[in-house]
KERO-355860 format. One line per field, with one value per residue (C-alpha): residue in three letters; z negated, y, x. Coordinates in steps of 0.5 Angstrom, whole numbers, plus 500, padded with zeros to 3 digits. Layout:
KERO-355860
resn <- [Ala,...]
w <- [Z,...]
v <- [Y,...]
u <- [X,...]
END
This chain:
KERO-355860
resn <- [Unk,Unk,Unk,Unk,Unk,Unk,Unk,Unk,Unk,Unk,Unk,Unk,Unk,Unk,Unk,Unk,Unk,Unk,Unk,Unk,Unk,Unk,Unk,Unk,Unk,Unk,Unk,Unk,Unk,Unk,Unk,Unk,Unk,Unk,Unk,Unk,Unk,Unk,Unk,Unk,Unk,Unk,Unk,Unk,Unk,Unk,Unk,Unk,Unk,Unk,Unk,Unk,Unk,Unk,Unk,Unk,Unk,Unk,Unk,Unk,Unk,Unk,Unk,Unk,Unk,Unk,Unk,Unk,Unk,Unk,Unk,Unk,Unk,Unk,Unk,Unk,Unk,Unk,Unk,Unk,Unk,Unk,Unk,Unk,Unk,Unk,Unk,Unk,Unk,Unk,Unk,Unk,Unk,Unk,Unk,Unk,Unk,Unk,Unk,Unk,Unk,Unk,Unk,Unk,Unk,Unk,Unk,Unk,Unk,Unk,Unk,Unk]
w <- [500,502,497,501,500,493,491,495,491,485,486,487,480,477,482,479,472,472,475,470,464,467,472,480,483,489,492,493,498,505,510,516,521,519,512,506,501,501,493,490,488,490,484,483,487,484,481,476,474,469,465,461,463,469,470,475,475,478,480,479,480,475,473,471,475,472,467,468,473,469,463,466,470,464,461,466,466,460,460,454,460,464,462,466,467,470,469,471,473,472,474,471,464,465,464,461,460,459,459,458,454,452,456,452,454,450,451,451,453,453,456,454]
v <- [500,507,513,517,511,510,516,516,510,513,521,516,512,520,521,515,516,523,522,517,522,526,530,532,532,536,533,541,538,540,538,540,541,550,548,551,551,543,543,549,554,551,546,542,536,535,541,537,541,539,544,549,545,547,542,543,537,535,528,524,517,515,522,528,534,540,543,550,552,549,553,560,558,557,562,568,564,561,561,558,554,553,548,545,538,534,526,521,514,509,503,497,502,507,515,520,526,533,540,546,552,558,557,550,542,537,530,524,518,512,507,500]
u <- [500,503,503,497,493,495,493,486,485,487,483,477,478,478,471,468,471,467,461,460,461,455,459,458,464,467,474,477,482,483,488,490,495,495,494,498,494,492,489,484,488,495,494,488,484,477,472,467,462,456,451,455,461,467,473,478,482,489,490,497,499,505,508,506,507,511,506,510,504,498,500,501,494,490,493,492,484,482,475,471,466,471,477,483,486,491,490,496,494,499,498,496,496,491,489,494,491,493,489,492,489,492,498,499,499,494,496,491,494,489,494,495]
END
């Protein structure tokens, strides 16, 4: 299996995963050839969104990108409805999560 389709399997683990938490979920990516900015704002895959609830969630297989970006965005846009994630499937293990509030990582690591 090559890293696209690893990857399109693990986003559509993440849709699945929110949707059954209540959530409707939007793939915020696009591709093409005149694309520069594939993901939403530069850093997330998914927009979950449920009453009074907005997530914008980054999706990453085996480890997490550098948390400098997410930081200095929650930063800059921290909202009391809206939160931002990064989940990092691993496989044969499970979700590790971190959202960022304030400029601060918190870590959720539910592997096995």
């Amino acid at each position: 299996m090559n890293s696209r389709n690893k990857g399109n399997r693990n986003q559509r683990k993440a849709i699945e995963y929110f949707e059954s938490s209540g959530y409707l979920v939007s793939k915020a990516e696009r591709t093409g050839k005149f694309e520069k900015e594939k993901d939403l704002f530069g850093l997330f895959d998914l927009a979950c969104i449920k009453k009074g609830e907005m997530l914008l969630v980054q999706v990453t297989t085996n480890r997490p990108h550098t948390h400098k970006f997410y930081k200095e965005f929650s930063k800059k846009y921290h909202n009391n409805g809206v939160e931002f994630w990064q989940i990092v499937w691993y496989d044969r293990k499970g979700w590790r999560k971190f959202l960022y509030k304030l400029g601060n990582a918190i870590e959720y690591d539910e592997r096995k």
